[in-house]
C-alpha positions, -999 to 999 in steps of 0.1 A, spaced: 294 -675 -116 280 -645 -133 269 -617 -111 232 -622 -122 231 -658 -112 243 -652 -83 218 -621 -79 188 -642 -85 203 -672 -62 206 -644 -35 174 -633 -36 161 -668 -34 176 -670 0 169 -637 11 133 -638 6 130 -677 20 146 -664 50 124 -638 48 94 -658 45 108 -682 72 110 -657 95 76 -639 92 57 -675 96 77 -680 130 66 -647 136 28 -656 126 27 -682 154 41 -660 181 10 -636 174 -13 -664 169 3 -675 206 0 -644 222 -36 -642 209 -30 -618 179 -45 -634 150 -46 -603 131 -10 -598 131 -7 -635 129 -24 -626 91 -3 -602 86 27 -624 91 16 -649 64 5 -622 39 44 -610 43 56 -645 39 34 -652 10 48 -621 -6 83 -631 -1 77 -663 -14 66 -650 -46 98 -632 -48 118 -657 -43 96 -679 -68 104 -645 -92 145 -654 -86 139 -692 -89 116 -689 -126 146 -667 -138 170 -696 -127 150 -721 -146 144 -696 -177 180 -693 -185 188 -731 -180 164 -737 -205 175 -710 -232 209 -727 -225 228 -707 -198 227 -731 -171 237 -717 -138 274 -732 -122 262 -756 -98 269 -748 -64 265 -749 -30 249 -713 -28 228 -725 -56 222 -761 -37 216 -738 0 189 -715 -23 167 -747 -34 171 -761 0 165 -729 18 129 -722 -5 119 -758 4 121 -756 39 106 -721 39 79 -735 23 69 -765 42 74 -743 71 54 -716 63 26 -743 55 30 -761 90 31 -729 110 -6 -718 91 -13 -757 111 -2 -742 139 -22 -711 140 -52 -730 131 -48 -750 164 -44 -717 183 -76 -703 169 -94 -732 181 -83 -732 215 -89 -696 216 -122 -707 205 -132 -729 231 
């Protein structure tokens, strides 16, 4: 695998983690009553998920001029680790949601 693959596969699931992370730290705020830190979480997230949408676009780009990346399971664990960052990040903004309202009330 060259080193830049495997840079850009990296950094796919360093900044899912990341991303992972911050949303489970969006609904401990939102929890604990914080909903401006809870923000703050999912701006963070947000921001790592572009990055790691960055490291997955240069993945694609050089498949399609041709320089397809080895398959592997780092590469396999870097799709699978953006997915479930995403659908988690999206269910914990759910969660907060349900916070606020009971805060509300």
């Amino acid at each position: 695998m060259e080193e830049k693959q495997l840079e850009m596969i990296m950094g796919l699931i360093m900044n899912a983690g990341n991303a992972k992370s911050d949303a489970m730290e969006a609904i401990q705020a939102a929890k604990n009553g914080d909903f401006t830190l809870a923000d703050e979480k999912f701006k963070d997230a947000n921001e790592s998920l572009v990055q790691a949408h960055h490291s997955q676009t240069g993945l694609l780009t050089a498949e399609a001029q041709g320089e397809a990346p080895a398959i592997s399971l780092l590469l396999i664990h870097s799709q699978d680790h953006l997915m479930t960052s995403i659908a988690f990040t999206d269910l914990a903004k759910e969660v907060v949601d349900v916070y606020k309202k009971i805060e509300e009330k």
